[in-house]
Phi, psi and omega in degrees: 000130164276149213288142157299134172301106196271165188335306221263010171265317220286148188278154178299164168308169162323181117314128168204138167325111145184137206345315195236121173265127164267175159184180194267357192268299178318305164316292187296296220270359146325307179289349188236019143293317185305299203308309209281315212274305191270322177102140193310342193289321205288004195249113153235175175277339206279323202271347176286342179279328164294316172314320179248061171044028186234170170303121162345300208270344183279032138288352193259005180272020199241321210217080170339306196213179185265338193284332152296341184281326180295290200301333212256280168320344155264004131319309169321282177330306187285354151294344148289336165314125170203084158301163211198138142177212190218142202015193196283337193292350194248006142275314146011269168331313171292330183256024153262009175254325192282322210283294167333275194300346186284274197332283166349319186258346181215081202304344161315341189290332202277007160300312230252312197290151176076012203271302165208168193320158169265134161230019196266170207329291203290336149268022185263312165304321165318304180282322174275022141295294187297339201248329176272328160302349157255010184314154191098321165283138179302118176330288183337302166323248145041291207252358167256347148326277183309319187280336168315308198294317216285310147313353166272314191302297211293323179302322172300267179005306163273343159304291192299310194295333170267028185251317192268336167297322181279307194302333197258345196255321197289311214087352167278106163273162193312334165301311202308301190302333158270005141318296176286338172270349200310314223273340182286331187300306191281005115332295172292302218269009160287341186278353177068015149284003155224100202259327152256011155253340133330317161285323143318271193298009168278304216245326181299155197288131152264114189254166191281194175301323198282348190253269219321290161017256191274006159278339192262328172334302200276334177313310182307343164259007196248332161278330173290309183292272190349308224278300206294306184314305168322299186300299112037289200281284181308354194270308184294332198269306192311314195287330175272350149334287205284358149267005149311281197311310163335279189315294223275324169289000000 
């Protein structure tokens, strides 16, 4: 059975004389203008078509659904993405920093990730920049490793981004709001019933975001390598097994 043809295969319409020159380029960054500014409610084919001064329906010779303009806009997005390093952990490390500071500039993203696979160019260069900076490493390693980072990024991501939704829904921001619960915490927690989570928020680092960040990152590589090494290790004690064994036959 042939596979349906999808967005980043079908070809665009002609060229033809007319007042507003569309493209599929033109279209996404419109739509994540609306997104950056309004937030996804704000994204149809009807309202991209008004940003861009054109008719409704000549979006649809670009664009099936709004669920392809969502797959194409966040394809965009990983174009900001340029994982980087010398070996594989500072790249790891470049693309959960990079992933990040993307969400940051397009807070809509963190709707969108993880929600089901991406395949379009630019993140599919993306994994495969990450996956090739593992070479060397057992595929077995390799792919839950990466899904690991990857699943720590979107949970921070949607952590911060619904933090910063609450601060704008409240009028609080994270001081005002421990301001205002401080005095109930110290209230409970006087009562000696939770006594070692008292000492955490009493005694324990309060680090800012950008550091809780890159502190849990590095525990999360710091497991990985530990994981690559453990494996390493048994690969090397098998192989001088069997030249012993060799050896005695």
């Amino acid at each position: 059975m042939v596979g349906r043809m999808v967005v980043w295969e079908r070809p665009e319409p002609p060229d033809r004389p007319v007042p507003v020159p569309l493209s599929r380029e033109r279209i996404v960054r419109a739509a994540i203008g609306l997104a950056d500014a309004d937030g996804l409610d704000a994204v149809s084919l009807r309202k991209v078509a008004a940003a861009l001064d054109a008719g409704p329906m000549r979006l649809y010779g670009y664009i099936e659904t709004k669920e392809e303009l969502l797959d194409l806009m966040v394809d965009a997005v990983y174009a900001e993405i340029h994982p980087s390093g010398d070996g594989w952990r500072q790249v790891l490390r470049s693309l959960a920093e990079g992933t990040r500071q993307a969400a940051a500039r397009h807070e809509w993203l963190a709707d969108l990730l993880g929600k089901r696979p991406q395949l379009g160019p630019n993140t599919l260069a993306t994994g495969d920049a990450v996956v090739a900076a593992m070479g060397g490493v057992d595929l077995d390693v390799v792919v839950p490793a990466v899904a690991a980072v990857s699943a720590y990024v979107v949970g921070v991501i949607r952590r911060e981004i619904t933090e910063r939704r609450a601060e704008r829904a409240s009028g609080l921001d994270l001081k005002q709001f421990q301001a205002a619960y401080g005095p109930y915490l110290e209230r409970t927690f006087a009562t000696g019933r939770f006594p070692a989570l008292a000492t955490v928020v009493r005694d324990g680092p309060h680090l800012s975001a950008d550091e809780n960040f890159r502190t849990g990152l590095e525990f999360l590589l710091d497991g990985i390598e530990a994981r690559i090494s453990h494996r390493r290790a048994a690969e090397g004690d098998d192989a001088d097994k069997a030249d012993e064994e060799s050896a005695e036959a």
